[in-house]
Backbone as a ProteinNet text record, in pm:
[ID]
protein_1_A
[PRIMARY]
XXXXXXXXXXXXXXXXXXXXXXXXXXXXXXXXXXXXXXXXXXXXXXXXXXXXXXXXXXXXXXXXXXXXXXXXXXXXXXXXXXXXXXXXXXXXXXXXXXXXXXXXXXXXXXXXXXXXXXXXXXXXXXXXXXXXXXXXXXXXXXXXXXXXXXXXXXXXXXXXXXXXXXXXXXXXXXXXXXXXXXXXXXXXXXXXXXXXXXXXXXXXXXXXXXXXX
[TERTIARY]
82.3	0	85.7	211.1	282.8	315.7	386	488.6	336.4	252.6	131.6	103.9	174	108.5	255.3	213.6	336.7	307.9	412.2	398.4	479.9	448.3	497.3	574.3	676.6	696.3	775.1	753.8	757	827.6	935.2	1003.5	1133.2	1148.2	1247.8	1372	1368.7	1461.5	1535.6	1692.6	1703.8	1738.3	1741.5	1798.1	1671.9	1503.7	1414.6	1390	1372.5	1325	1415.2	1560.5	1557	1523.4	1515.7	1519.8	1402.2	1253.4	1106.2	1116.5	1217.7	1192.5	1263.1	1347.4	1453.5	1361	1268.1	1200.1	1088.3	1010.2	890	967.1	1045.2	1153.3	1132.4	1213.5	1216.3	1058.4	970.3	853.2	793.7	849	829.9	726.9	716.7	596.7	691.6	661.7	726.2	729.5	841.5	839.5	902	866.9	887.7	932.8	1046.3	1055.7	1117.8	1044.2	1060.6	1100.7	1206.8	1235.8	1167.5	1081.3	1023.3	897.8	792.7	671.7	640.5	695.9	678.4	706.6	838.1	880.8	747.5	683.4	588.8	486.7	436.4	305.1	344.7	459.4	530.8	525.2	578.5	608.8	432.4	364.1	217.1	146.8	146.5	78.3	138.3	291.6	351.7	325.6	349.1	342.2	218	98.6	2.5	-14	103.8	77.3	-1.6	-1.1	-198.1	-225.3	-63.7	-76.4	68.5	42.2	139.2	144.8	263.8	262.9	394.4	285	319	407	459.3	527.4	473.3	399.3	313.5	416.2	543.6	572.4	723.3	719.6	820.4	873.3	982.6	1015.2	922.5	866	800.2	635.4	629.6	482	464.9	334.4	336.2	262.1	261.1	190.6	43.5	-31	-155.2	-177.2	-110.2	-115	-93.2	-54.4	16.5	-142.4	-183	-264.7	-431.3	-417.7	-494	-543.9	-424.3	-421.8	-416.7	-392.8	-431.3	-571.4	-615.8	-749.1	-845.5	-794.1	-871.8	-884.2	-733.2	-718.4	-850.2	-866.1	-921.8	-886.5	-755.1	-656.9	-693	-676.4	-707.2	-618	-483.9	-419.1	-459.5	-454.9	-502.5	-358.2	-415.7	-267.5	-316.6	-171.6	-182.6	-41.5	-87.3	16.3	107.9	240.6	352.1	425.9	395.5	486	468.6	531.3	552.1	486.4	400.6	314.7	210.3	173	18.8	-53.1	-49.4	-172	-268.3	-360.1	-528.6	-545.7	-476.8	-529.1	-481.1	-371	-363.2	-419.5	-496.7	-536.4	-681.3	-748.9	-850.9	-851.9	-801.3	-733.8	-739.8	-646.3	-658.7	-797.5	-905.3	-1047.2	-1089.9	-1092.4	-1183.2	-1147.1	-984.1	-983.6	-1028	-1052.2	-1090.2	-979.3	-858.3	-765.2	-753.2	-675.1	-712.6	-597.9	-518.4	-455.9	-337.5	-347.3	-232.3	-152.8	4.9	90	175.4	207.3	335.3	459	565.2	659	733.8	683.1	746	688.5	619.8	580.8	643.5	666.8	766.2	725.6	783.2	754.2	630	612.9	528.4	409.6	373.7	241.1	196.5	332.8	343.8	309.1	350.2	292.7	101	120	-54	-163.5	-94	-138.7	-168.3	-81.3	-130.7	-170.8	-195.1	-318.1	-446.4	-463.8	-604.7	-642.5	-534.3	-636.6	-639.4	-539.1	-501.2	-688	-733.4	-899.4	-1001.7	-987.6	-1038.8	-1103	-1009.2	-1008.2	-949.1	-945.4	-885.1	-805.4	-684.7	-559.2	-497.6	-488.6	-477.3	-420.4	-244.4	-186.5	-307.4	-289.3	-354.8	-373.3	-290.8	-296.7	-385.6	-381.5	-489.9	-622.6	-683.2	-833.3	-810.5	-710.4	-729	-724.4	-621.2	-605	-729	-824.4	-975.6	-1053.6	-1101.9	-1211.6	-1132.1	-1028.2	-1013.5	-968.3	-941.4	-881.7	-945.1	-942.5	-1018.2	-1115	-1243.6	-1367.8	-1425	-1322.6	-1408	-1366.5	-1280.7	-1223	-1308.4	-1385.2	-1422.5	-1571.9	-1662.9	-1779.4	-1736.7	-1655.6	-1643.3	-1634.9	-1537.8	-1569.9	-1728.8	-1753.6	-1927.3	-2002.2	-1959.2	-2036.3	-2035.5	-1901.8	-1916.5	-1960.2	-2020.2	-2092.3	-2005.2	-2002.3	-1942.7	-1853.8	-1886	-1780.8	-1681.3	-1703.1	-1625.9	-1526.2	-1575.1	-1476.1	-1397.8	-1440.9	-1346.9	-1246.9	-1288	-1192.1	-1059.3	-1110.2	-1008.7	-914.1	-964.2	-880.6	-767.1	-858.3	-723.3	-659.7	-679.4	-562.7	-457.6	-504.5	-409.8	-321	-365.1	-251.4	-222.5	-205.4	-102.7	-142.3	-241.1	-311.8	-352.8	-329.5	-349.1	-478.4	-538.5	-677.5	-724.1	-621	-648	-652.9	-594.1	-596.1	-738.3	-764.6	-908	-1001.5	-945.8	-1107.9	-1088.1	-1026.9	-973.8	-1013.2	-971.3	-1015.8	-1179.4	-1197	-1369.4	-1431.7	-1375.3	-1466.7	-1522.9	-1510.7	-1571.3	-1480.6	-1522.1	-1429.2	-1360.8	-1258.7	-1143.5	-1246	-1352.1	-1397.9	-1517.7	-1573.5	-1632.2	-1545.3	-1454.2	-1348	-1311.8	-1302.3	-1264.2	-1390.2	-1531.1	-1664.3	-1644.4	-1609.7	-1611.9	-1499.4	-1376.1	-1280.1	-1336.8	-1383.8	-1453.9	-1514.4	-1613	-1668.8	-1691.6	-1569.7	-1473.6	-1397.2	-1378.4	-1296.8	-1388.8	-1475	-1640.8	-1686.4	-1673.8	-1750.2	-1607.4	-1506.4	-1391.1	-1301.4	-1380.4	-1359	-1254.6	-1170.4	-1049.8	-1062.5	-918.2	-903.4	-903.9	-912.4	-883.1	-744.5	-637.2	-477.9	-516.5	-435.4	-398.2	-408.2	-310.7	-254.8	-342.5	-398.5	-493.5	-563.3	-616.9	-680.5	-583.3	-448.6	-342	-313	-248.1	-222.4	-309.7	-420	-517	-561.7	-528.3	-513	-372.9	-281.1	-164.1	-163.6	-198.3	-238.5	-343.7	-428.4	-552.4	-532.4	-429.8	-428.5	-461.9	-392.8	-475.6	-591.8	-631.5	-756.2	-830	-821.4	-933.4	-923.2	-856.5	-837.1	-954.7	-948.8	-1055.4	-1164.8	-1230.6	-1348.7	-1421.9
-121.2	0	126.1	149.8	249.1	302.8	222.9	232.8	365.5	363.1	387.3	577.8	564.3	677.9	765.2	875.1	1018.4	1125.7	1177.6	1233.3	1382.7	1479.8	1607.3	1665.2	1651.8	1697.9	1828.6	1938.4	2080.9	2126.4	2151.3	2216.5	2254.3	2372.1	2461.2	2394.5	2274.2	2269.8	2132.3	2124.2	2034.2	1906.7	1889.9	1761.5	1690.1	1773.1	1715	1704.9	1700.6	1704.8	1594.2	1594.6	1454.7	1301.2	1338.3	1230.3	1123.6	1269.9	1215.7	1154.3	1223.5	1152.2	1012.2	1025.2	873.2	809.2	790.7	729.5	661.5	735.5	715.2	665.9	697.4	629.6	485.3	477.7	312.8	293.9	292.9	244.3	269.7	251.7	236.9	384.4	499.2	605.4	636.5	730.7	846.1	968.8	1019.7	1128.9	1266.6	1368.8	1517.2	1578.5	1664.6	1753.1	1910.7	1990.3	2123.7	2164.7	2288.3	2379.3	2474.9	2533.8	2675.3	2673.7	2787	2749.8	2707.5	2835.6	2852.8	2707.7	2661.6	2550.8	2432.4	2438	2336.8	2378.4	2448.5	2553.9	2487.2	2474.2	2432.8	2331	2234.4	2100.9	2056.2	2124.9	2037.5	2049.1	2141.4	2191.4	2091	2066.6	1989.9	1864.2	1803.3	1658.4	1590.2	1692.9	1679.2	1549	1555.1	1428.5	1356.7	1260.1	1249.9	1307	1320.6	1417.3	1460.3	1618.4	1736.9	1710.4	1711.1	1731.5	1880.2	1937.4	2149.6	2157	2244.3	2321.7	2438.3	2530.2	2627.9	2725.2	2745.4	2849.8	2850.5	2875.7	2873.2	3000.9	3002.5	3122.8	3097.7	3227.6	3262.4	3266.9	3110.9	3101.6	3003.6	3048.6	2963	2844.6	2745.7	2626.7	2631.4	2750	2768.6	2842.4	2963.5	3003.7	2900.5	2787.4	2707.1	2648.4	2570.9	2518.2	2601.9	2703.1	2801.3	2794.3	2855.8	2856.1	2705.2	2620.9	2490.2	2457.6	2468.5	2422.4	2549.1	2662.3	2745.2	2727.3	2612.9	2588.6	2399.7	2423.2	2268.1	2159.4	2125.6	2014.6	1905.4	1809.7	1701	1643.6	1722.9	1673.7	1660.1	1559.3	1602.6	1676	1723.1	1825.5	1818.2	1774.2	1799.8	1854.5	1959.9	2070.9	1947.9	1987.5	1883.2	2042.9	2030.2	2165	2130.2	2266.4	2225.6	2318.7	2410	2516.3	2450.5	2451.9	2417.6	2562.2	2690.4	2801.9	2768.5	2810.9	2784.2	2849.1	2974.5	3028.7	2915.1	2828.6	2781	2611.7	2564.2	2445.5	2517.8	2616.6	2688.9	2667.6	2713	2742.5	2635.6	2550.5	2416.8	2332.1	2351.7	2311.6	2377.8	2466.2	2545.8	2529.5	2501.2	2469.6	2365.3	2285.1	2176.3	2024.3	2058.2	1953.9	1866.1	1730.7	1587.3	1560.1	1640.2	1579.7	1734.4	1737	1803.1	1750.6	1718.4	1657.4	1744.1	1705.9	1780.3	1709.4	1778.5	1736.3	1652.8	1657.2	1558.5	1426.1	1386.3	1306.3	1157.3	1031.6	958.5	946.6	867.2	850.3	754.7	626.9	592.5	688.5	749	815.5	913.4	909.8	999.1	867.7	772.5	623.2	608.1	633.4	571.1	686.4	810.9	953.3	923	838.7	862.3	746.7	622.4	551	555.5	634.6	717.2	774.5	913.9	997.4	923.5	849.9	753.9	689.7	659.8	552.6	709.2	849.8	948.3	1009.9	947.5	1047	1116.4	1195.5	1272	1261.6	1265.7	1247.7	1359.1	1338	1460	1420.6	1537.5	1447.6	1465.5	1373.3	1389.2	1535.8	1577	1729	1802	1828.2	1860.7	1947.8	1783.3	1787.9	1828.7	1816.9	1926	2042.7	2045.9	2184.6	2286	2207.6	2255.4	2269.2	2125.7	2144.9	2212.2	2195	2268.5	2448.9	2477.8	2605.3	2708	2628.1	2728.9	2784.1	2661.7	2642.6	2737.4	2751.1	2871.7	2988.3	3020.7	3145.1	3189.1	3107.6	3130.2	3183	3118.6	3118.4	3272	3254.8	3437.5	3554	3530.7	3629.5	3656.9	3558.4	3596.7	3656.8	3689.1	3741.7	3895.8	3913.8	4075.8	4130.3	4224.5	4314.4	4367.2	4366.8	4399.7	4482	4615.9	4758.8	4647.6	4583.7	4564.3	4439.1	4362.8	4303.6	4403.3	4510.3	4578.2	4646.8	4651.8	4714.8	4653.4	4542.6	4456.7	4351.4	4378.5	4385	4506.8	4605.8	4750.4	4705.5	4689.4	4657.1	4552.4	4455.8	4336.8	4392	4469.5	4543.3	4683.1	4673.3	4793.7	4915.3	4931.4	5079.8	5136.5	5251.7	5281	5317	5390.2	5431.1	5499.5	5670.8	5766.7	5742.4	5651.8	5626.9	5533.5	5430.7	5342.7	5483.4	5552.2	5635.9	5719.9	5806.7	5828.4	5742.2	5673.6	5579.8	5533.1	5496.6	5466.5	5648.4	5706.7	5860.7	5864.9	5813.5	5829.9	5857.2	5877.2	5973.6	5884.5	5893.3	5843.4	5789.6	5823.6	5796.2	5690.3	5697.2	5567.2	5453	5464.9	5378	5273.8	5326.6	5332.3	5247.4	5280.8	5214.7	5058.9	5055.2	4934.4	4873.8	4943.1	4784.5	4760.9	4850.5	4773.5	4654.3	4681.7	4600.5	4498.2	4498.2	4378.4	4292.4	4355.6	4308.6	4190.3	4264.4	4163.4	4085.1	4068.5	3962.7	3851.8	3891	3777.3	3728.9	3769.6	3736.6	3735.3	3859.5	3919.8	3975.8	3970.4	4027.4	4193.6	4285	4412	4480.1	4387	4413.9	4532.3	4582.4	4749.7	4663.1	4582.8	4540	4378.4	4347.7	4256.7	4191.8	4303.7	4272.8	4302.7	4375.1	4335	4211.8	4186.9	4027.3	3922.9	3895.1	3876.8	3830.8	3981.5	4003.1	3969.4	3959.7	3945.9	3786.4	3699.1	3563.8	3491.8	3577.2	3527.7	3600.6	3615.5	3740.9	3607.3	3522.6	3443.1	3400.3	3349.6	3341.8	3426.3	3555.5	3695.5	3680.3	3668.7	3665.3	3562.1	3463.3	3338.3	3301	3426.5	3388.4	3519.4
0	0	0	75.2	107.7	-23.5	-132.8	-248.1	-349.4	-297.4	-420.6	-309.3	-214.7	-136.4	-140.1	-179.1	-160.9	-50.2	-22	126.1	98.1	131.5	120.8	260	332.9	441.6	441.6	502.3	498.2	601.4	641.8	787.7	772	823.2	809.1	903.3	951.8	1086.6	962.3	928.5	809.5	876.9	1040	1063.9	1085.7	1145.8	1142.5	1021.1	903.6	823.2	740.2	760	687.4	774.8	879.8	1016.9	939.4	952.9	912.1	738.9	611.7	536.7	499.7	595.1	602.6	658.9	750	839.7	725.8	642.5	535.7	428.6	416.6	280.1	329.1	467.9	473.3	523	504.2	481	362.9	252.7	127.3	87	117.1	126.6	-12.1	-131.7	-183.7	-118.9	-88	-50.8	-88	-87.4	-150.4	-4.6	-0.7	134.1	79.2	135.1	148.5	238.9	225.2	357.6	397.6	296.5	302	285.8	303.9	207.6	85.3	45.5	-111.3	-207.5	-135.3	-187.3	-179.6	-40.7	-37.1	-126.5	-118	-232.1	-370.8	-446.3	-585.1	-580.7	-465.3	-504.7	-456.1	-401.5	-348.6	-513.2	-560.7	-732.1	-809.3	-831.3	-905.5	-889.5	-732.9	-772.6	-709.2	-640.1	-595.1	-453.8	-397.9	-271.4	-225.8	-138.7	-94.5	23.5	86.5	200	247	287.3	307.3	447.2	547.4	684.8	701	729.9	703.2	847.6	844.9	1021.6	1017.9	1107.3	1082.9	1034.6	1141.8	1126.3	998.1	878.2	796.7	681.2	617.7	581	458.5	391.8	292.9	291.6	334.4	374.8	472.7	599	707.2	626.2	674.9	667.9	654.3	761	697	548	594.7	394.1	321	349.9	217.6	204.7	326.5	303.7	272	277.6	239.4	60.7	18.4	-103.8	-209.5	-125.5	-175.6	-144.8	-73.1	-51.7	-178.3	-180	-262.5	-390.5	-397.3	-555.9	-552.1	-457.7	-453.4	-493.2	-444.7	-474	-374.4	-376	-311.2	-228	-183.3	-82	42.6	104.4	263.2	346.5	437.6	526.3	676.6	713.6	887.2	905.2	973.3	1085.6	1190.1	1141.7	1244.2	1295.3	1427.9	1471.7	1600.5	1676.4	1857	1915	1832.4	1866.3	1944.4	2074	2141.1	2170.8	2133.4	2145.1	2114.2	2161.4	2159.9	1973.4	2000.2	1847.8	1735.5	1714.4	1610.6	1636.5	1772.7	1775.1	1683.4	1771.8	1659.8	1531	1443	1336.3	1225.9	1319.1	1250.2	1267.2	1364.9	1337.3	1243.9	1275.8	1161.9	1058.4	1009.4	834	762.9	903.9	895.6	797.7	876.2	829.1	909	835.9	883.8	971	1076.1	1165.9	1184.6	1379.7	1409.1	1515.9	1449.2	1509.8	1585.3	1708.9	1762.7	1733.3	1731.9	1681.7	1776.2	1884.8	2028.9	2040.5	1960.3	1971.4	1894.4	1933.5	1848.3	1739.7	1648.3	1517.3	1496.8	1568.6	1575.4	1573.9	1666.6	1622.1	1476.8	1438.4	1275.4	1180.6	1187.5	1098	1167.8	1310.3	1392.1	1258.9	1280.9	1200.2	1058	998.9	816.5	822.5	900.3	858	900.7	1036.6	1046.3	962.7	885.4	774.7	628	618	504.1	475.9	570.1	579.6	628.6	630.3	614.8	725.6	833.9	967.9	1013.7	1109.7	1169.8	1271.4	1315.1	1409.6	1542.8	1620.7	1672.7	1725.7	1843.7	1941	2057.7	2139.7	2296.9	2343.7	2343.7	2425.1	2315	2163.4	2041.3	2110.8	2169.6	2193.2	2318.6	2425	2561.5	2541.1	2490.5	2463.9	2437.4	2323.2	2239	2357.9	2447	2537.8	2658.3	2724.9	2792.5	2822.8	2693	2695.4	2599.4	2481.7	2363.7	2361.6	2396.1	2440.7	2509.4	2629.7	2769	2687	2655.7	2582.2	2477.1	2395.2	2325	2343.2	2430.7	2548.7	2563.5	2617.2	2680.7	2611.4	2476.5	2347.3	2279.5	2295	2249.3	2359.1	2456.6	2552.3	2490.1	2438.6	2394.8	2286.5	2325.9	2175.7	2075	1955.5	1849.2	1916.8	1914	1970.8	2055.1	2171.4	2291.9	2154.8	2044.1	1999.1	1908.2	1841.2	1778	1891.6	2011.6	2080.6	2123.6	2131.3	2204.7	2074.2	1967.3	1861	1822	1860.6	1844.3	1942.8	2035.7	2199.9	2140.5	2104.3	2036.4	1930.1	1851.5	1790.7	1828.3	1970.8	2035.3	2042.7	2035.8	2024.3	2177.7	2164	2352.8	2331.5	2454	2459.9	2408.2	2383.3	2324.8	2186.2	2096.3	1943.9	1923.6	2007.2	2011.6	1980.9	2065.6	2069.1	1959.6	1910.7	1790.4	1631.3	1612.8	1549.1	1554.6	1680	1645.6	1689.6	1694.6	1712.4	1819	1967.3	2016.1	2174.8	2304.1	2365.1	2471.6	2529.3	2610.9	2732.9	2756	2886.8	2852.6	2732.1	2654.8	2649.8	2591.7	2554.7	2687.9	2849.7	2936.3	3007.4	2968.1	3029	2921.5	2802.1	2745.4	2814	2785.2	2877.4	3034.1	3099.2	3255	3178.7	3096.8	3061.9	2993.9	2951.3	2888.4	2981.4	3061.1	3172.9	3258	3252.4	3375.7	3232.4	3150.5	3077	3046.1	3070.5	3041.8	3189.8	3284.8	3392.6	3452.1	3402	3456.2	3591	3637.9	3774.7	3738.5	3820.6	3809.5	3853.9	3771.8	3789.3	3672.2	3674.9	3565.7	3408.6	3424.5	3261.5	3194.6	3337.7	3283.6	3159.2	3126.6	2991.5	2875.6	2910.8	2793.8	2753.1	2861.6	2859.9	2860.4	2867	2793	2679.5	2608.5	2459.1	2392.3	2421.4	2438.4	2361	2480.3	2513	2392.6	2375.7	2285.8	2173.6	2152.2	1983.1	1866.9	1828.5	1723.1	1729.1	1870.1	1891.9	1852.7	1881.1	1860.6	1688.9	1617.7	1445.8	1388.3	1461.3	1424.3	1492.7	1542.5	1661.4	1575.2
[MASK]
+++++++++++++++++++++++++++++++++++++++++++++++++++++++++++++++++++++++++++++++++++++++++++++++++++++++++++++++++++++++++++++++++++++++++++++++++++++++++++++++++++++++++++++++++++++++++++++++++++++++++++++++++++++

């Protein structure tokens, strides 16, 4: 079965990256490896894999752009995220794109073989921590963003990209002491303490999250 299946592996780090295709080599897989995005984006168009295992974060293009613009082209590779990233925003991320497996990179090799014959038969793979991570962390976070009214999410989007109070209010036109009644009130719907910098860090913390909610 292996010799008939091609594998795309994507990561900027070159000793992981030949480790994983020496590893699929000797299990008879074909395999393609990239260092960069772009490189994966070319070789996924060119030799069309049956499945890409991306590293989110890489030079040119992250792993989601890659898989972005492949899915837009509606190619039929399947793709799972192999990286060491556990943030809530990119376990998010990767639900919502709705791809067939996210691997951490700590994990042995075995579970990278357990991984492509789950999605190989058209399921989904996740490491253990994946789905904690989702119900335990994302989940409440996410519960709590919908508590706020539009304004209180555009606000706390300007905060995430660094904007002080006086420019928020500036920007939405409206006055320093408005601005000041919404973060209280941002503050009591996300169930922050009333430390000064609180709801920075916060935002800080949940910035990819806030992008995909």
């Amino acid at each position: 079965m292996s010799n008939n299946i091609s594998i795309l592996l994507a990561d900027d780090h070159p000793m992981l990256l030949k480790g994983l295709t020496d590893e699929l080599v000797s299990l008879d897989y074909i395999v393609y490896s990239a260092s960069n995005g772009a490189q994966a984006l070319d070789l996924i168009i060119a030799k069309n894999p049956t499945i890409a295992f991306l590293d989110i974060n890489m030079p040119y293009l992250t792993g989601f752009e890659v898989i972005k613009k492949c899915q837009s082209a509606s190619l039929k590779t399947k793709f799972i995220i192999l990286t060491s990233y556990r943030e809530k925003g990119f376990v998010l991320k990767a639900k919502q794109m709705k791809l067939s497996g996210y691997l951490l990179k700590d994990e042995p090799f075995s579970k990278i073989n357990e991984c492509l014959q789950i999605v190989l038969t058209g399921g989904f793979y996740a490491s253990a921590q994946f789905d904690e991570i989702f119900s335990n962390k994302v989940s409440s976070e996410i519960k709590k963003i919908k508590r706020l009214s539009p304004s209180e999410k555009s606000i706390i989007r300007l905060i995430s990209h660094d904007n002080s109070t006086k420019k928020i209010a500036e920007i939405l036109s409206v006055s320093r002491r408005t601005i000041d009644k919404h973060r209280s009130n941002i503050i009591k719907k996300l169930e922050l303490t009333s430390v000064s910098d609180a709801l920075y860090l916060w935002v800080k913390e949940n910035k990819v999250l806030l992008e995909n909610v």
